[in-house]
KEDO-778534 format. One record per residue (C-alpha): residue number from 0; x, y, z. Coordinates in steps of 0.5 Angstrom, whole numbers, plus 500, padded with zeros to 3 digits. Example, Ala and Ser with C-alpha at 12.3 -4.5 7.8 and 13.67 -1.06 7.14 Angstrom:
! KEDO-778534
0 / 525 / 491 / 516
1 / 527 / 498 / 514
***
This chain:
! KEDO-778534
0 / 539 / 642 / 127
1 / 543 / 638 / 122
2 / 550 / 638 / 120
3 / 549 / 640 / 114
4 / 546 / 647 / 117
5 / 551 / 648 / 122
6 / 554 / 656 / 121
7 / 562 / 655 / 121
8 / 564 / 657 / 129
9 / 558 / 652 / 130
10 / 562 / 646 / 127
11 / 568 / 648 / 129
12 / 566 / 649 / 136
13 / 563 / 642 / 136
14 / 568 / 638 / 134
15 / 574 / 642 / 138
16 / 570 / 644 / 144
17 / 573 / 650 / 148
18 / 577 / 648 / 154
19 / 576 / 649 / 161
20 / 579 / 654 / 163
21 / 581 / 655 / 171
22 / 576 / 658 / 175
23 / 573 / 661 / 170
24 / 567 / 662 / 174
25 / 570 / 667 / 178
26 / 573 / 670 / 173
27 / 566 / 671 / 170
28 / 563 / 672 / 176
29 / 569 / 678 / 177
30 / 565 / 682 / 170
31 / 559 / 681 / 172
32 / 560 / 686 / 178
33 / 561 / 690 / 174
34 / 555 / 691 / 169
35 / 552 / 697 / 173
36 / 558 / 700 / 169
37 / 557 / 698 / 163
38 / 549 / 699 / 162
39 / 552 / 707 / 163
40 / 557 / 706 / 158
41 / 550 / 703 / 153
42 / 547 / 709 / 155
43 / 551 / 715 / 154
44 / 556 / 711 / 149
45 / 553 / 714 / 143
46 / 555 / 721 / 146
47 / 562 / 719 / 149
48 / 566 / 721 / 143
49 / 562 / 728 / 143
50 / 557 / 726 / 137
51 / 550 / 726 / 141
52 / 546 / 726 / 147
53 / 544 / 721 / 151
54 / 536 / 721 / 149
55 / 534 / 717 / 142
56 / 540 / 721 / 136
57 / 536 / 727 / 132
58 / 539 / 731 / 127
59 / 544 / 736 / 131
60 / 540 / 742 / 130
61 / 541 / 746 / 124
62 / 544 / 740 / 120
63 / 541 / 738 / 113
64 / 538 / 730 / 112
65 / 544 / 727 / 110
66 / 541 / 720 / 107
67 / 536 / 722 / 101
68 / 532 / 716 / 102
69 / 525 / 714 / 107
70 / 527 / 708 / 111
71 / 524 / 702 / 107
72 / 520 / 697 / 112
73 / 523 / 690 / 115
74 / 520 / 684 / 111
75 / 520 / 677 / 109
76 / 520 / 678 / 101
77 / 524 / 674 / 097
78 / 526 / 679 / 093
79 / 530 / 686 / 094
80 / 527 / 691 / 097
81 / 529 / 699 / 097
82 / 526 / 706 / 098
83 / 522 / 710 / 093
84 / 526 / 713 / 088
85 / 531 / 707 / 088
86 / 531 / 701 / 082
87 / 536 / 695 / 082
88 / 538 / 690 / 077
89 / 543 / 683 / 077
90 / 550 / 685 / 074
91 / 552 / 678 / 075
92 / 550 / 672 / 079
93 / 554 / 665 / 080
94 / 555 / 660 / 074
95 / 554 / 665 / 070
96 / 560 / 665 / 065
97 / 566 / 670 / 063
98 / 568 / 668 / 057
99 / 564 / 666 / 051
100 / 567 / 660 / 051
101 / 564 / 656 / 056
102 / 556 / 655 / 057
103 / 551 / 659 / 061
104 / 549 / 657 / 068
105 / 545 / 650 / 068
106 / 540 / 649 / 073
107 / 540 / 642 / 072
108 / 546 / 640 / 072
109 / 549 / 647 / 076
110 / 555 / 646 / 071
111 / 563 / 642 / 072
112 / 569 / 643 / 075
113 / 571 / 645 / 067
114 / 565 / 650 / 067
115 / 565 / 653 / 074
116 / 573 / 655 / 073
117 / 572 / 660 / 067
118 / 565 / 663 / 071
119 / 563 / 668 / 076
120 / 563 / 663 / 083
121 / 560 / 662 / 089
122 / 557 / 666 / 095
123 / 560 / 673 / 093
124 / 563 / 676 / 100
125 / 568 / 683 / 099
126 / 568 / 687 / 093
127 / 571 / 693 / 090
128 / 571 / 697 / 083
129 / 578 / 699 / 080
130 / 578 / 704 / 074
131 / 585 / 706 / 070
132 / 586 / 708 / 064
133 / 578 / 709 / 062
134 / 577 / 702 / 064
135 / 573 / 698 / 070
136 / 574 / 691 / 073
137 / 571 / 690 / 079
138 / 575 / 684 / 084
139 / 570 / 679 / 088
140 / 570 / 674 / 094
141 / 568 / 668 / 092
142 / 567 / 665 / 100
143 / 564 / 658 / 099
144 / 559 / 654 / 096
145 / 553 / 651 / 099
146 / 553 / 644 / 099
147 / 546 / 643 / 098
148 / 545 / 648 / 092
149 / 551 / 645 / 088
150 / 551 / 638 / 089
151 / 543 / 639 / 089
152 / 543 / 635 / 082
153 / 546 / 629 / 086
154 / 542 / 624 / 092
155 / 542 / 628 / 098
156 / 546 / 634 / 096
157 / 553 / 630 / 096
158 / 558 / 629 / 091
159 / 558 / 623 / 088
160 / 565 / 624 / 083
161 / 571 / 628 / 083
162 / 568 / 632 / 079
163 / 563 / 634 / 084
164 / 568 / 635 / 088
165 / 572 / 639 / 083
166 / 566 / 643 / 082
167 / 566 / 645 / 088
168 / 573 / 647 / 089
169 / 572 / 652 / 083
170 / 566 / 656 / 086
171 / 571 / 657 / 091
172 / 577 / 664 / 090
173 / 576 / 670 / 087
174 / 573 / 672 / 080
175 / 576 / 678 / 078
176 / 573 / 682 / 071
177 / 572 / 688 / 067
178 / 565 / 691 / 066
179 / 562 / 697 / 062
180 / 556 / 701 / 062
181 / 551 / 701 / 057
182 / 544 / 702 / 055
183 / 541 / 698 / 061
184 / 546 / 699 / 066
185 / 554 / 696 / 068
186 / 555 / 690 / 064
187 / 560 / 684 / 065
188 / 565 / 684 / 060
189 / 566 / 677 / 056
190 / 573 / 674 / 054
191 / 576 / 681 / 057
192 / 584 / 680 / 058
193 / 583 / 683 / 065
194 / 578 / 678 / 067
195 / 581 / 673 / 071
196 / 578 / 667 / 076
197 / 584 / 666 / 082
198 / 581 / 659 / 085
199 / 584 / 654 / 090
200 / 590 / 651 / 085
201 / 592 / 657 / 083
202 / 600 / 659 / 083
203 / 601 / 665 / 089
204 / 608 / 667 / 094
205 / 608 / 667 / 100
206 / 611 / 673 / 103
207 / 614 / 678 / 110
208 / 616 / 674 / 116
209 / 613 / 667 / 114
210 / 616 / 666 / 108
211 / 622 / 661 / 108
212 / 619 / 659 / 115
213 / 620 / 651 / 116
214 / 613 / 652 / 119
215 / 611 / 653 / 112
216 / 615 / 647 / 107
217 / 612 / 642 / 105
218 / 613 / 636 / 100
219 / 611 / 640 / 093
220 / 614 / 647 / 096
221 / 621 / 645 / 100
222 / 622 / 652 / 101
223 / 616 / 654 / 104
224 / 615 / 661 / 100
225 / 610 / 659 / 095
226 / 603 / 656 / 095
227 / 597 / 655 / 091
228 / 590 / 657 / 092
229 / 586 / 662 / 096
230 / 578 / 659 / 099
231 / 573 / 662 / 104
232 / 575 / 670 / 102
233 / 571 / 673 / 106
234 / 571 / 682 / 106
235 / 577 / 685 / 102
236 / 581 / 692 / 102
237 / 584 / 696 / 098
238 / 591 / 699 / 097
239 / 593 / 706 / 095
240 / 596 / 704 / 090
241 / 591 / 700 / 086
242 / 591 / 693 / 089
243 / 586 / 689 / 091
244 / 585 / 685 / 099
245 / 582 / 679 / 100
246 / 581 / 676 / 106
247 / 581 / 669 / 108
248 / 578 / 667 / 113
249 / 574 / 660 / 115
250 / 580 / 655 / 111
251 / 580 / 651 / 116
252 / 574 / 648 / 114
253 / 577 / 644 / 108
254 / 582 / 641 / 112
255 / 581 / 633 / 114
256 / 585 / 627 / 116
257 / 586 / 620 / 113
258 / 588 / 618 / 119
259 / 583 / 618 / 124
260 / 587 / 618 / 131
261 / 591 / 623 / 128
262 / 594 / 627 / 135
263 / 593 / 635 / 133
264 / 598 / 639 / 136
265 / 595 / 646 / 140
266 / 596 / 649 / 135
267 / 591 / 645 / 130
268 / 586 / 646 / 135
269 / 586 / 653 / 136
270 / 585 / 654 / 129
271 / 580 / 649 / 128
272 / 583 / 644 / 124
273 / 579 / 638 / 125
274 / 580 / 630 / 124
275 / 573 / 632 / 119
276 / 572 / 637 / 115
277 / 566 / 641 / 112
278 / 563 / 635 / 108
279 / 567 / 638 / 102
280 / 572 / 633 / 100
281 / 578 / 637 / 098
282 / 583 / 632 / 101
283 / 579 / 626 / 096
284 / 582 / 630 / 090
285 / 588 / 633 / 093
286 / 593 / 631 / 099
287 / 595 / 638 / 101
288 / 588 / 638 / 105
289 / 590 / 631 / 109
290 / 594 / 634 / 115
291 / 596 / 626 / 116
292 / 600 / 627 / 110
293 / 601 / 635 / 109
294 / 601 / 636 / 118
295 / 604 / 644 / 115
296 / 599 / 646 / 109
297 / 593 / 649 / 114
298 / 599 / 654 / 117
299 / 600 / 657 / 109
300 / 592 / 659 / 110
301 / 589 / 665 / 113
302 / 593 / 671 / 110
303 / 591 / 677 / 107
304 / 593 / 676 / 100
305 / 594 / 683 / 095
306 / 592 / 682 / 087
307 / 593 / 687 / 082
308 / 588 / 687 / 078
309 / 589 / 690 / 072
310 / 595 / 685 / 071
311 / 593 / 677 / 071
312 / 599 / 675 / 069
313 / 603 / 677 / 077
314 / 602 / 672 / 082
315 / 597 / 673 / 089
316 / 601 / 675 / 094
317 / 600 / 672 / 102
318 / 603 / 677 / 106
319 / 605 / 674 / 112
320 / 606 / 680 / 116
321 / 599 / 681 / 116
322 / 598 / 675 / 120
323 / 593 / 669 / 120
324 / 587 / 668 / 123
325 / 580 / 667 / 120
326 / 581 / 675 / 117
327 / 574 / 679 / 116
328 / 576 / 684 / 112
329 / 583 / 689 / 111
330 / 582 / 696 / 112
331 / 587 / 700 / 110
332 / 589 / 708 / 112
333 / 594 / 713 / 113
334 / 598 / 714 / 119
335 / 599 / 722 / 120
336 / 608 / 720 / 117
337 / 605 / 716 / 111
338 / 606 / 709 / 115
339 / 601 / 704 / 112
340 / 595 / 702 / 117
341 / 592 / 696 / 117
342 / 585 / 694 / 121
343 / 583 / 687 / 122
344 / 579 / 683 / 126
345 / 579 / 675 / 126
346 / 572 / 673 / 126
347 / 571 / 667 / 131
348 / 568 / 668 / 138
349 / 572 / 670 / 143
350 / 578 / 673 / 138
351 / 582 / 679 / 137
352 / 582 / 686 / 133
353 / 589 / 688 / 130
354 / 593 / 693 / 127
355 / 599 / 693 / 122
356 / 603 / 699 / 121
357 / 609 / 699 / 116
358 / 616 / 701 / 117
359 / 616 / 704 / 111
360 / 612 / 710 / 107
361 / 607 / 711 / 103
362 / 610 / 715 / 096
363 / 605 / 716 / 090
364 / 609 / 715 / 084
365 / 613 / 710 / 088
366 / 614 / 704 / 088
367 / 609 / 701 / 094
368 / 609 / 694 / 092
369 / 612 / 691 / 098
370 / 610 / 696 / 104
371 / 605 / 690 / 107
372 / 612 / 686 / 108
373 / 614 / 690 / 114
374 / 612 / 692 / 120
375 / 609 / 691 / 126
376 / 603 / 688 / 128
377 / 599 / 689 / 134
378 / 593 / 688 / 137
379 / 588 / 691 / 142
380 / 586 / 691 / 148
381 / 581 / 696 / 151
382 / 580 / 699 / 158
383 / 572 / 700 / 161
384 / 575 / 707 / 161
385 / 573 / 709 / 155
386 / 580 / 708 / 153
387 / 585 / 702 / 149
388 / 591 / 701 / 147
389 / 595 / 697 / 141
390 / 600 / 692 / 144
391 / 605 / 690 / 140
392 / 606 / 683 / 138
393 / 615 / 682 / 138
394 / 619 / 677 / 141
395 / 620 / 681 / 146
396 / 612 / 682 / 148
397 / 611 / 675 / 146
398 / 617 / 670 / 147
399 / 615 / 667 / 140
400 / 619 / 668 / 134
401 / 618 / 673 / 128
402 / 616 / 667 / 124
403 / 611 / 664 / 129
404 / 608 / 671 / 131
405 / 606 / 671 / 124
406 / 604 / 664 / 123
407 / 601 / 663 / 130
408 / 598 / 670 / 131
409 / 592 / 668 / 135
410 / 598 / 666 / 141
411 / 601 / 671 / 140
412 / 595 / 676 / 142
413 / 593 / 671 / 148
414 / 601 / 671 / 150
415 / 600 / 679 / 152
416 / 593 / 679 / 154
417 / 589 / 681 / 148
418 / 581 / 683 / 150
419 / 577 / 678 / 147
420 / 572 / 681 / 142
421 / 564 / 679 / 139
422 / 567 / 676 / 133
423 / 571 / 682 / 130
424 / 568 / 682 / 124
425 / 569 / 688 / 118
426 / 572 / 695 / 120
427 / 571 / 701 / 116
428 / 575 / 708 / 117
429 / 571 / 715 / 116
430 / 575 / 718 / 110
431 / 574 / 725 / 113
432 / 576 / 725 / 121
433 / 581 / 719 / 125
434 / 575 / 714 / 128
435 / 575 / 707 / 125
436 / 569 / 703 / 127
437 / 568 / 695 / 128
438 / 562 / 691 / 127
439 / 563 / 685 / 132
440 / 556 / 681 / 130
441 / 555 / 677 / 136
442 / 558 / 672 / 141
443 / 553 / 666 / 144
444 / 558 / 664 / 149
445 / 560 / 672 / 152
446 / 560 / 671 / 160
447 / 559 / 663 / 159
448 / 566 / 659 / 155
449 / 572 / 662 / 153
450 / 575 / 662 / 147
451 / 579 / 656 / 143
452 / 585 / 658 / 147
453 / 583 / 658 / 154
454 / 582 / 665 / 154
455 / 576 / 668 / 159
456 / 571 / 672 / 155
457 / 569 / 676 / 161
458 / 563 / 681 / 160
459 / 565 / 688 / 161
460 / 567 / 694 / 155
461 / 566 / 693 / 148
462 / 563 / 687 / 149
463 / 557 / 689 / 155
464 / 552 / 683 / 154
465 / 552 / 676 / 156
466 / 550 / 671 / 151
467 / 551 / 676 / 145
468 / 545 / 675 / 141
469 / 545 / 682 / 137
470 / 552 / 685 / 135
471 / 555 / 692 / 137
472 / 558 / 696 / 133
473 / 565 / 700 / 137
474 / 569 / 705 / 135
475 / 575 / 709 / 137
476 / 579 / 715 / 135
477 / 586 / 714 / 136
478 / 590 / 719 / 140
479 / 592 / 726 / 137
480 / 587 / 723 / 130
481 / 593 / 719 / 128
482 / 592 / 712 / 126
483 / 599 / 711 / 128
484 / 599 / 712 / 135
485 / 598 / 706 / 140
486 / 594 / 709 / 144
487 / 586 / 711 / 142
488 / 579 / 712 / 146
489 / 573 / 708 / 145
490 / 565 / 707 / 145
491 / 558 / 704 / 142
492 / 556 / 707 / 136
493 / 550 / 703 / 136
494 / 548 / 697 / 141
495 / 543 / 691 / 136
496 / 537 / 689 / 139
497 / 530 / 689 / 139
498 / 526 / 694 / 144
499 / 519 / 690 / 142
500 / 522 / 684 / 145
501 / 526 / 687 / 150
502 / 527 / 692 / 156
503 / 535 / 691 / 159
504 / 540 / 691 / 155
505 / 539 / 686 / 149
506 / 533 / 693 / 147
507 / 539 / 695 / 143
508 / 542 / 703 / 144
509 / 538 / 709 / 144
510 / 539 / 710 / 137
511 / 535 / 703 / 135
512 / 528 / 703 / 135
513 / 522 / 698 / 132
514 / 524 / 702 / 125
515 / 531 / 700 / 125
516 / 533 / 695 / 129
517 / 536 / 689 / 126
518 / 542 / 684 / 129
519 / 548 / 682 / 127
520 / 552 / 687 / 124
521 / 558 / 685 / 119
522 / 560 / 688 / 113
523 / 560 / 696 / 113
524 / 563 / 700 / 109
525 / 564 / 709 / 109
526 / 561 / 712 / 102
527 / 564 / 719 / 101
528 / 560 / 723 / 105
529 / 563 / 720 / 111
530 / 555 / 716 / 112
531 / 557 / 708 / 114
532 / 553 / 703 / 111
533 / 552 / 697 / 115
534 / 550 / 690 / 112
535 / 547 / 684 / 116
536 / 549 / 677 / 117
537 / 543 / 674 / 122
538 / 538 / 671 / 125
539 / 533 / 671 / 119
540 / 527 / 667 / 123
541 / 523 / 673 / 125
542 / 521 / 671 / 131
543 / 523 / 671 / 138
544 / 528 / 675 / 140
545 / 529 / 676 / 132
546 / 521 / 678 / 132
547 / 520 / 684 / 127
548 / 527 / 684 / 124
549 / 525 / 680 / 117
550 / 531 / 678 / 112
551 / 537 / 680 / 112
552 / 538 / 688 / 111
553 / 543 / 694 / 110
554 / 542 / 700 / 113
555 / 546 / 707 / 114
556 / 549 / 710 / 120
557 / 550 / 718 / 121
558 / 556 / 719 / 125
559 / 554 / 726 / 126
560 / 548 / 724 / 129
561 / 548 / 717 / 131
562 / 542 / 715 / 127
563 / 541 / 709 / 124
564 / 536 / 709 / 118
565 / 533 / 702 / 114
566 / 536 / 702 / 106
567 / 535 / 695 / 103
568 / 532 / 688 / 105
569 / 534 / 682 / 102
570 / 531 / 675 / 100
571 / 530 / 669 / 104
572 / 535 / 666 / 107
573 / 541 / 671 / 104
574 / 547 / 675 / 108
575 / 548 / 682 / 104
576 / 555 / 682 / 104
577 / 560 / 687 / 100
578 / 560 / 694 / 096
579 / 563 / 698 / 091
580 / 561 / 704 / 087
581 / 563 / 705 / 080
582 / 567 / 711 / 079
583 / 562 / 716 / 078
584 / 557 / 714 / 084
585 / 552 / 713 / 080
586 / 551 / 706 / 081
587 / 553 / 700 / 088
588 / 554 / 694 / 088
589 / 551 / 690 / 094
590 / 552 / 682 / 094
591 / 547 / 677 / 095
592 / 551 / 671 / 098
593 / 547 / 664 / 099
594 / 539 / 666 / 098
595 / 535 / 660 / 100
596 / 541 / 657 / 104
597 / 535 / 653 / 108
598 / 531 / 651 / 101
599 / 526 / 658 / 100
600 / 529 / 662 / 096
601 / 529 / 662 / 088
602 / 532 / 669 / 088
603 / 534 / 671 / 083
604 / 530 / 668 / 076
605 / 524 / 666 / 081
606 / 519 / 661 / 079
607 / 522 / 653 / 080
608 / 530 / 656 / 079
609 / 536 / 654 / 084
610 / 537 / 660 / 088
611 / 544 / 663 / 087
612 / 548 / 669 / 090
613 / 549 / 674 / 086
614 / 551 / 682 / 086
615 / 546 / 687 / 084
616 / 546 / 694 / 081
617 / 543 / 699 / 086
618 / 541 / 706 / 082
619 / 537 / 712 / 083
620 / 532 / 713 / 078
621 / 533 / 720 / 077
622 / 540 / 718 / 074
623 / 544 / 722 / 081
624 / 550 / 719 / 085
625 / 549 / 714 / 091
626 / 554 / 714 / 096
***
């Protein structure tokens, strides 16, 4: 496997390998011991939560089908695949421009930094529509760009000019842009005054605990509160009051060091920055991304940060009180008294799960704006029991400093013993009951290595399986249907896997069979019938433990039942990453992210065009609401 088609935990991994961790063997060997345990957790764990019984979900009896649609089939199609009565078209993909003066997509060149600054960027992740005063924008992840694909009109796919790597820079951030129905479906508004690309050299504050910390100062910013730019935006949230969560997850990949002898501190390490970076270049073009000479600018990325996205002219802000690491998505719901919640996951091997909760109260009307700025942050920590609780992270629970917590969260959740997950991936809450789902997509090095801080990875709860090839999806219900109490209960919604291939645990939950099994779980997303869509992230091989699976897929999960139903397939090589519905929920948005990102794909134009990530219009053809 070459370096250019490493996944990012791979690269990190191999660059700043784990370290040894005393006796692990035996700590291992501890977790083992307790697989019978486990394995009757998989078996009932559907039903532990009272949502069904222990043989394969059927529909409680009396209950209505709830998903409208027949399974569509696993396949290897380079196209999209959905049920009957199902129709799809492309709102808009990468490169396309929005506005009127800047050029359509060029599929020799793939455009300039000039061009890729006013269009739609790269690798759509996380999204959501917003609609106010008659009016529709709807706010994208740009996560990344693939190297090979951008790059491929140059020798070897690697850029040759600034301006290359400039290109690439600008396919990074958010694109952010008004869309109106028509004749032929939504379409993007050109030369909008909403429309609006937020990219790495964009002006932005930072914000909470973290702000002012001389942990954040750099040369450009001696007072530690601003920054510029935000890349590798991955899942997103939502705030009752209107405003727009994007999640920076994998920036330490960006980050390299003209000093090749550069001593990283534990720090650096537990964050992944390396002496190397991905192979993007940034520090060429700009110092803030060579550590040697800015060691303090990794510490201003890995935050959620809130746009408006009706007002262009407000800046981003980094809300350190979230805390920073590689954050997934940003999942926010009500406490029982108004206080804000925040789900988080930190999508590394091995991490952690968090919570935030607000010192203030949600007010409609009030003014919100800066509920995200204090508050205590949490972490989880489950029990084999079937129980968990939310370990605050403070001075006085750490030893660390507000500032600290906030800026080296991953040691604050190692301090108080956080439980080690499957990489935490998107969180969704059931909008009509108190119960939160997690998808933890996998974890190759479960039972075998501990984490990039030496914590053990031990096989046992929410994480049963050694060698984690499949994911799980957990959920929980926090004490007295309060999202506000420490305390909560926890199963197995589902269990990935593949039951022709398999017999032990690695066949997946009772609820998954030769019609729906996939792997990797990562984006989901609750509709407003309370149905969980699931989208897939995974191994696309088809073969091996993966035989049967075909593309990337979404699917849907019933929680009353527990059944899991196959909705779409997508292209060759892409993830189905993010999705929104418009106002009426006549039509979803679903992201294609990086189709053809090993060379067999063209979606979506087809014959000999260069692949490229897009978001897809899903409708049903007799014009009824979807989700």
């Amino acid at each position: 496997m070459t370096e250019d088609i490493l996944s990012f935990d791979d690269y990190d991994e191999r660059h700043s390998p784990a370290p040894p961790i005393t006796d692990f063997d035996n700590v291992v060997a501890s977790a083992m011991s307790r697989r019978d345990f486990t394995k009757g957790v998989v078996a009932f764990g559907i039903g532990a939560l009272g949502v069904a019984g222990s043989a394969r979900p059927q529909l409680a009896l009396g209950a209505e089908d709830r998903f409208g649609f027949s399974a569509v089939a696993a396949n290897t199609a380079d196209t999209i695949t959905l049920p009957d009565g199902f129709d799809w078209d492309v709102l808009v993909s990468w490169g396309d421009p929005l506005w009127s003066d800047s050029p359509d997509f060029d599929h020799v060149s793939r455009g300039t930094s000039a061009s890729q600054s006013r269009a739609f960027g790269d690798n759509n992740d996380g999204m959501a529509v917003f609609s106010k005063a008659g009016r529709v924008v709807l706010a994208v992840n740009n996560e990344y760009t693939n190297r090979q694909i951008i790059w491929g009109n140059r020798p070897q796919g690697q850029a040759t000019t600034d301006d290359d790597i400039a290109k690439g820079m600008m396919a990074h951030g958010i694109s952010i842009f008004e869309i109106q129905p028509s004749s032929a479906g939504w379409t993007v508004v050109k030369d909008s005054d909403l429309n609006r690309r937020i990219t790495p050299r964009s002006e932005m504050l930072i914000s909470g605990p973290a702000a002012g910390s001389e942990l954040l100062r750099t040369r450009a910013d001696g007072d530690g509160r601003s920054s510029f730019g935000t890349w590798n935006n991955c899942g997103n949230g939502e705030t009752p009051w209107g405003t727009y969560l994007t999640c920076e997850e994998n920036f330490n990949g960006y980050f390299s060091s003209s000093d090749p002898n550069l001593g990283r501190p534990n720090a650096m390490i537990r964050y992944g920055i390396n002496i190397e970076d991905w192979g993007y270049g940034w520090a060429k073009i700009d110092d803030r991304f060579d550590v040697a000479k800015e060691p303090n600018e990794p510490n201003r990325a890995g935050y959620v940060v809130e746009i408006d996205p009706f007002d262009p002219e407000a800046k981003p802000k980094k809300r350190s009180a979230l805390g920073r690491f590689k954050h997934e998505n940003a999942d926010v719901v009500l406490a029982a008294d108004g206080r804000v919640v925040v789900y988080m996951g930190d999508d590394e091997r091995g991490e952690f799960l968090y919570r935030f909760v607000s010192e203030g109260r949600y007010t409609v009307g009030a003014d919100n704006s800066n509920l995200l700025d204090n508050g205590t942050l949490f972490v989880a920590k489950f029990a084999d029991d079937l129980t968990g609780r939310w370990i605050p992270l403070t001075p006085e629970t750490t030893g660390m400093t507000s500032d600290e917590i906030a800026v080296y969260t991953r040691m604050a959740g190692s301090a108080v013993g956080a439980t080690t997950m499957d990489r935490p991936e998107w969180v969704a809450s059931n909008p009509h009951k108190a119960e939160s789902y997690v998808a933890l997509t996998n974890n190759k090095n479960r039972g075998l290595k501990p984490n990039a801080g030496g914590d053990p990875t031990p096989v046992g709860g929410p994480n049963p399986r050694e060698v984690n090839v499949y994911g799980q999806i957990v959920r929980w219900r926090p004490r007295n249907a309060d999202h506000g109490s420490d305390e909560f209960a926890w199963d197995l919604f589902a269990l990935a896997g593949n039951p022709k291939v398999h017999s032990d645990l690695n066949a997946g939950s009772n609820n998954i069979d030769a019609s729906n099994m996939f792997n990797s779980p990562d984006g989901i997303m609750f509709d407003t019938q309370g149905l969980l869509w699931i989208q897939t992230d995974g191994n696309y091989s088809n073969e091996g433990d993966f035989a049967g699976h075909g593309n990337n897929q979404m699917l849907v999960g019933d929680p009353l039942t527990g059944e899991i139903r196959r909705f779409l397939v997508g292209p060759n090589e892409a993830e189905i990453t993010g999705i929104s519905w418009t106002p009426d929920r006549r039509t979803m948005f679903v992201g294609i992210q990086h189709p053809g990102e090993r060379g067999n794909s063209h979606f979506p134009e087809g014959g000999e065009s260069v692949p490229r990530s897009a978001i897809i219009s899903v409708r049903r053809t007799d014009g009824n609401v979807i989700g």
